[in-house]
Kinemage of the C-alpha trace (Angstrom):
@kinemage 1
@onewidth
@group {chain A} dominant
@subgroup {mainchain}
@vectorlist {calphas} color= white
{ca unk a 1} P 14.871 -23.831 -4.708
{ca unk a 2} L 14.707 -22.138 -8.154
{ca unk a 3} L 13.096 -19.868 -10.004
{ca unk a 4} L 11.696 -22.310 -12.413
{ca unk a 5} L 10.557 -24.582 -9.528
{ca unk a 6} L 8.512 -21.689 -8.030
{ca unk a 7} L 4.961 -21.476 -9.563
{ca unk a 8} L 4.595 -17.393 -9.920
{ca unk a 9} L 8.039 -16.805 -9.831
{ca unk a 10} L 8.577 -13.406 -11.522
{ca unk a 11} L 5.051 -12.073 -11.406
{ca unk a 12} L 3.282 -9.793 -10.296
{ca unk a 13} L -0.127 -9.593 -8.207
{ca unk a 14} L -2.993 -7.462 -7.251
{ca unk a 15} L -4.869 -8.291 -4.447
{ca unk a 16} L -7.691 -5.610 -3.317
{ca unk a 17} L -9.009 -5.898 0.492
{ca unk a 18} L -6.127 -7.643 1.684
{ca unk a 19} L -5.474 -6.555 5.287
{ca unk a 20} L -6.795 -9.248 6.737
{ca unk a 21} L -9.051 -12.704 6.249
{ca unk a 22} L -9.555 -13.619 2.851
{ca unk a 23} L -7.463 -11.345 1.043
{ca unk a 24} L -4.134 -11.592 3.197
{ca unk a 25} L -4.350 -15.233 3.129
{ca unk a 26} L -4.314 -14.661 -0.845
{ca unk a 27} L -1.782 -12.292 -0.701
{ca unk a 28} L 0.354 -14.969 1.513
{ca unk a 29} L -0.352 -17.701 -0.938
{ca unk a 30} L 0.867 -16.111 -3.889
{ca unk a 31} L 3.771 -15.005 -2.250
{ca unk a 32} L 4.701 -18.313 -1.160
{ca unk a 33} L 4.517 -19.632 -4.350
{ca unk a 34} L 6.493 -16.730 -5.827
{ca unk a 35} L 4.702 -13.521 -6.695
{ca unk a 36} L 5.238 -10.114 -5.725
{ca unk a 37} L 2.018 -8.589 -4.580
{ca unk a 38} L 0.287 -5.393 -3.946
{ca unk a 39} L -2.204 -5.307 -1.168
{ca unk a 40} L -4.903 -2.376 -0.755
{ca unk a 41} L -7.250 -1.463 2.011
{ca unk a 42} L -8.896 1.010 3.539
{ca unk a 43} L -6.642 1.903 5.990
{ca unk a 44} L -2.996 1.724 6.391
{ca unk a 45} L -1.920 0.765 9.619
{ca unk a 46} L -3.335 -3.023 9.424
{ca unk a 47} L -1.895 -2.845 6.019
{ca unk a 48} L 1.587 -1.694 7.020
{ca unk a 49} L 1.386 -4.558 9.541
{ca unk a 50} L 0.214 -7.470 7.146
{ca unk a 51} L 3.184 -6.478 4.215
{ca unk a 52} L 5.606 -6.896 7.463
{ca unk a 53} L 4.471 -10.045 7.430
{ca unk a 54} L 4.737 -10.886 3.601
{ca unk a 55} L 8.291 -9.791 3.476
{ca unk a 56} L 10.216 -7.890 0.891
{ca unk a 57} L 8.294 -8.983 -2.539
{ca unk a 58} L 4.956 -7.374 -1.043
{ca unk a 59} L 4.077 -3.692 -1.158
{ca unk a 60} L 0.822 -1.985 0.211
{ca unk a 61} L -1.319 1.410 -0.437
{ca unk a 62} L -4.267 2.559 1.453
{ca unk a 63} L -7.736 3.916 0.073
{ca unk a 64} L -11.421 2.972 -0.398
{ca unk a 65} L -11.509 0.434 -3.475
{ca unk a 66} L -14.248 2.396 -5.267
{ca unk a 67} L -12.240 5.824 -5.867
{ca unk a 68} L -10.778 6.258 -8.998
{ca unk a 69} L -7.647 8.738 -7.086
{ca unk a 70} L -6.312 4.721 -5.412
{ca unk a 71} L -6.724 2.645 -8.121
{ca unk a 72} L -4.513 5.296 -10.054
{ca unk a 73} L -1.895 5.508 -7.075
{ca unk a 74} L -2.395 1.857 -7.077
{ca unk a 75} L -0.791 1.243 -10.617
{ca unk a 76} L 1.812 4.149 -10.379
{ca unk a 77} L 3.239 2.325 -7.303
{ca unk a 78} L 3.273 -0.921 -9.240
{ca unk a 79} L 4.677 0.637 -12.187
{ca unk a 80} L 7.257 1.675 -9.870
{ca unk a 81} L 7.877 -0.782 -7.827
{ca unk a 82} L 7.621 -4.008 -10.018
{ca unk a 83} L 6.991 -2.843 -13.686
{ca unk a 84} L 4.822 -5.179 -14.852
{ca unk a 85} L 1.165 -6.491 -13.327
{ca unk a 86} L 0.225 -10.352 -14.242
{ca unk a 87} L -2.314 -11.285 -11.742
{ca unk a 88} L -5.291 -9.114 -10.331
{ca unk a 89} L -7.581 -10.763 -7.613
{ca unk a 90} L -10.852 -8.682 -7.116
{ca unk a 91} L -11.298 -9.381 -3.328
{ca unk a 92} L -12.707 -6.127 -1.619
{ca unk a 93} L -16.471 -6.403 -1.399
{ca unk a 94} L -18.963 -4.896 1.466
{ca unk a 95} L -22.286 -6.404 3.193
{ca unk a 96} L -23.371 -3.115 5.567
{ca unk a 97} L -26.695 -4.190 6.064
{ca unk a 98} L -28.782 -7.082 6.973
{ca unk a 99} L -32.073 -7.784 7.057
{ca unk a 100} L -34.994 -7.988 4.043
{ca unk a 101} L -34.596 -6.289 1.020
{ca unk a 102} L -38.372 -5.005 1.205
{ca unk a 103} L -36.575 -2.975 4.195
{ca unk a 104} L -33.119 -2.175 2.550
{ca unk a 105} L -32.598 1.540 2.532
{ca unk a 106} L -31.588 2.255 -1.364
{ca unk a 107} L -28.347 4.701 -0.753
{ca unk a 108} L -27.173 1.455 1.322
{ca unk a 109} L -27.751 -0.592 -1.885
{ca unk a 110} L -26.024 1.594 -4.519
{ca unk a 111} L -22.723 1.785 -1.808
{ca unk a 112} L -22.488 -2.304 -1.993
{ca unk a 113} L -23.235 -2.528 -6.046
{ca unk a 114} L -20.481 0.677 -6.036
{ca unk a 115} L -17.892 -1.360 -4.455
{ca unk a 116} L -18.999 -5.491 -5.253
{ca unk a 117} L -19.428 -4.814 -8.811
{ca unk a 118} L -18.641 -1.670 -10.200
{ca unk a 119} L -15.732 -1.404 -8.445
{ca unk a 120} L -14.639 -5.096 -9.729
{ca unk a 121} L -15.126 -4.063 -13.290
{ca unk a 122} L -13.147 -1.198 -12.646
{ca unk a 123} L -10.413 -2.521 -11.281
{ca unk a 124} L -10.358 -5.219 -14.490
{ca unk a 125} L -10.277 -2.346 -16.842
{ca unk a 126} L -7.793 -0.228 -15.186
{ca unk a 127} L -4.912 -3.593 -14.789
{ca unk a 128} L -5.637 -3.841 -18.769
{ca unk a 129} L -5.180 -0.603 -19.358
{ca unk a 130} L -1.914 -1.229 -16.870
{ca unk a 131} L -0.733 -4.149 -19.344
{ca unk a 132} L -2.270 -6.756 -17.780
{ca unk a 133} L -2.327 -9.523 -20.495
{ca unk a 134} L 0.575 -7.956 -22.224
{ca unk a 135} L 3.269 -9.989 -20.799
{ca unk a 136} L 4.498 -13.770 -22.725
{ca unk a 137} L 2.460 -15.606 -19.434
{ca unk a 138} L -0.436 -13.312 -20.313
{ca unk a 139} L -2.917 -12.531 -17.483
{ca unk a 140} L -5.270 -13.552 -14.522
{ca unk a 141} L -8.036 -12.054 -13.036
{ca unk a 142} L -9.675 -13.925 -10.542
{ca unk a 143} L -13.251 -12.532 -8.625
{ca unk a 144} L -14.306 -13.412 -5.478
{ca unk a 145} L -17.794 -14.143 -5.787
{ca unk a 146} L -19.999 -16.131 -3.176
{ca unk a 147} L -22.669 -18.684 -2.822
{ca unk a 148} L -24.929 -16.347 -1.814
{ca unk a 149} L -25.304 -15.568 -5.540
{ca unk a 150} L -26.278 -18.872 -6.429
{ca unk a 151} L -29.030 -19.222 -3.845
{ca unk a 152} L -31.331 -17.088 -1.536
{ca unk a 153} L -29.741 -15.826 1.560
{ca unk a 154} L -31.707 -14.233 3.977
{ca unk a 155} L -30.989 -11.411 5.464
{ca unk a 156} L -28.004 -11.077 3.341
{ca unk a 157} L -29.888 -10.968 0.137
{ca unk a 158} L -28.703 -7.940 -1.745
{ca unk a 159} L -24.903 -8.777 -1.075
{ca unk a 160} L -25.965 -12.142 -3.047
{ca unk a 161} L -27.298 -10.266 -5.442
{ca unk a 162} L -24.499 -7.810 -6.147
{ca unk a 163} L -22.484 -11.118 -6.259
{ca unk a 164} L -24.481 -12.806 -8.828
{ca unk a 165} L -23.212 -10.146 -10.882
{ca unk a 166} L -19.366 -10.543 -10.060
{ca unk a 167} L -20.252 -14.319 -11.375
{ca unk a 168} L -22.234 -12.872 -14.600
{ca unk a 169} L -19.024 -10.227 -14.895
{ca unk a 170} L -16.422 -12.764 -14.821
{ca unk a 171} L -18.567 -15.191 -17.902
{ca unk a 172} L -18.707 -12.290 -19.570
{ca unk a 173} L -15.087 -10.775 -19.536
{ca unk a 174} L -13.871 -14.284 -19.712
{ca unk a 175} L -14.595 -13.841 -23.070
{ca unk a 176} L -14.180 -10.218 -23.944
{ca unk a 177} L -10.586 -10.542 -22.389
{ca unk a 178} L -9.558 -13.730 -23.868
{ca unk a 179} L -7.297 -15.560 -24.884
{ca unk a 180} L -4.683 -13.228 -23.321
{ca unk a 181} L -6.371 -12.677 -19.639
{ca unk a 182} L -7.892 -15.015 -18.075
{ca unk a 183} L -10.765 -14.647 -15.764
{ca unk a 184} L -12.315 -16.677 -13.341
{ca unk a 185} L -14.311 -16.846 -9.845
{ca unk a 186} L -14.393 -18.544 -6.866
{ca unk a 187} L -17.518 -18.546 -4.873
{ca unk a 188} L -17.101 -18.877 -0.745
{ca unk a 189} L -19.724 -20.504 1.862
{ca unk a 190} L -19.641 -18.930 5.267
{ca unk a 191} L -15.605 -18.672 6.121
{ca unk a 192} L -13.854 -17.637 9.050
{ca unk a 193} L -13.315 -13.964 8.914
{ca unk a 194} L -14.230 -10.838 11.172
{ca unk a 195} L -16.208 -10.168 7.838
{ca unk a 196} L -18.485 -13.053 8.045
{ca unk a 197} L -18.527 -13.546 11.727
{ca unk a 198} L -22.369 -12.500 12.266
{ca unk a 199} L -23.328 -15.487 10.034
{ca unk a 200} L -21.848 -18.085 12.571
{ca unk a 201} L -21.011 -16.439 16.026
{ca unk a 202} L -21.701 -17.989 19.090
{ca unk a 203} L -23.445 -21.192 16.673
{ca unk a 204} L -20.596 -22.155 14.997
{ca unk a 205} L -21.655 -25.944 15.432
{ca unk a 206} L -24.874 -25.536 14.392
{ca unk a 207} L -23.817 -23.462 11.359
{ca unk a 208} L -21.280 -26.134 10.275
{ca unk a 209} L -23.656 -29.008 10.346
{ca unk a 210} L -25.382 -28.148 7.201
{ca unk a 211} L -22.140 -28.298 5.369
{ca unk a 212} L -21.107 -32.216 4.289
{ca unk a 213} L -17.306 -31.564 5.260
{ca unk a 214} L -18.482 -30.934 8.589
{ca unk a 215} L -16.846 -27.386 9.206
{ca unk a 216} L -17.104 -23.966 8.265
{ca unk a 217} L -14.643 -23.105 5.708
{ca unk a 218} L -10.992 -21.242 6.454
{ca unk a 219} L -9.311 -18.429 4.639
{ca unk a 220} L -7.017 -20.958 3.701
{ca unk a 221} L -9.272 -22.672 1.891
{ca unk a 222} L -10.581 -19.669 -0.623
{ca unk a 223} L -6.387 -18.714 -1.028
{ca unk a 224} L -5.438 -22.960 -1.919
{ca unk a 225} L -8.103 -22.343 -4.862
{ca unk a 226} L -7.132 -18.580 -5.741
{ca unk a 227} L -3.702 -19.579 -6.257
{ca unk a 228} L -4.864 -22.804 -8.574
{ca unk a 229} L -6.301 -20.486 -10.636
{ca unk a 230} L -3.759 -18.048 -10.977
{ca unk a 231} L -1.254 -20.292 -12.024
{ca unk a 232} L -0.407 -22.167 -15.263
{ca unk a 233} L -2.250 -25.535 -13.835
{ca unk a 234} L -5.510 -23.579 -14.986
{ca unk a 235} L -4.231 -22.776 -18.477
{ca unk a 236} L -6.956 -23.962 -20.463
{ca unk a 237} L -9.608 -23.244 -17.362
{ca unk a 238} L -11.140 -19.370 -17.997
{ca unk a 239} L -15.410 -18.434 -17.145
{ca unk a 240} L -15.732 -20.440 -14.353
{ca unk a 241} L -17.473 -19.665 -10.934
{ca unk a 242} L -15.747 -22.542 -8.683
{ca unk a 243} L -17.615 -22.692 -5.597
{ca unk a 244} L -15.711 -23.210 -2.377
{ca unk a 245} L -18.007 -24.179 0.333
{ca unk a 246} L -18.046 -27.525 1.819
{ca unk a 247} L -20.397 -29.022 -0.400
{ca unk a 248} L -23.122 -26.567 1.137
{ca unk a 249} L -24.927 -25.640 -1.959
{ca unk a 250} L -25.224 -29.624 -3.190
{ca unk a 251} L -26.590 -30.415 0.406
{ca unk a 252} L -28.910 -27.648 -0.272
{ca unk a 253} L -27.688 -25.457 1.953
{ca unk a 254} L -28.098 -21.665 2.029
{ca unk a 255} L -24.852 -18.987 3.452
């Protein structure tokens, strides 16, 4: 197979909180179809592990997604390693609490706005500042958001919140940043992961009935619409929050 017949072949990605679940199967997607990628995480040892598994075009570094100090070693390394950055997928988010906001303790709140927004916005401005957008294929950003921000979750309600404003973000850098980045969302139901696993544990049945496809979704499922949107298919496609979630929200469903 050629270069030309390899969707990203040539480019470089991004991908924050990629060790495992979501953000490896990203990292593994755009791989496949051609991309070098840099995966971060909070700690290195299930990174080292998940780049053995991406072979040679993948690199990793280690630190917490919200401090300035690894988003700088972040883009040396990438610098370095690849010299050029084309694709940046915003997938490291936190949910440390659970239960109603009336009872959420505040320092708990600012960590999870810190890291789910602040920290996507950051990581936006520091890949332009990078050259993001600067190359012929000009540039993607893709957010993961969730459904949670479209509807009331309980229990889970400030993580919806802080992802309502990853979806209001990515509107509104979709047009700052254009026509040279693009920047787009998708939106999750309850997936898979070690991340999500208190949502359906031990009522994984139950939990999937609501949803009209008649499972819970896979990581799989999030990376397939990632990589649609990273690649030139989605050309003319840039502001949109694509929710991935089994038809949950139309069912009127809540995460």
């Amino acid at each position: 197979m050629s270069d030309a017949d390899v969707l990203l072949a040539g480019r470089t990605a991004l991908v924050t909180g990629a060790s495992r679940g979501i953000g490896l199967a990203i990292a593994q997607r755009l791989v496949a179809d051609g991309a070098s990628v840099c995966v971060t995480a909070r700690r290195s040892e299930p990174l080292e592990e998940a780049v053995a598994g991406l072979g040679g075009r993948a690199i990793w570094v280690a630190g917490s997604a919200d401090d300035p100090e690894h988003r700088r070693e972040v883009f040396e390394r990438i610098t370095a390693e690849f010299g050029r950055l084309d694709i940046l997928v915003n997938n490291a988010g936190i949910n440390p609490v659970y239960g109603p906001l009336v009872d959420l303790d505040l320092d708990a709140a600012r960590k999870i706005l810190e890291v789910n927004v602040i920290g996507t916005l950051a990581w936006t401005q520091e890949s332009v500042r990078a050259g993001l957008g600067s190359q012929v294929t000009g540039g993607v950003v893709v957010n993961l958001s969730s459904v949670t921000g479209e509807v009331s979750s309980p229990g889970i309600g400030w993580y919806g919140v802080s992802k309502a404003a990853v979806s209001h973000l990515t509107r509104t850098l979709s047009v700052e940043l254009a026509p040279r980045i693009r920047v787009n969302a998708v939106a999750p139901a309850v997936v898979k992961t070690r991340f999500a696993r208190a949502l359906y544990e031990g009522r994984e049945e139950e939990v999937a009935s609501a949803y009209p496809m008649g499972r819970l979704g896979a990581p799989e499922d999030v990376a397939d619409a990632v990589a649609y949107l990273c690649s030139d298919g989605s050309a003319w496609i840039t502001g949109q929050v694509l929710n991935v979630d089994g038809g949950l929200l139309n069912a009127g469903g809540t995460a």
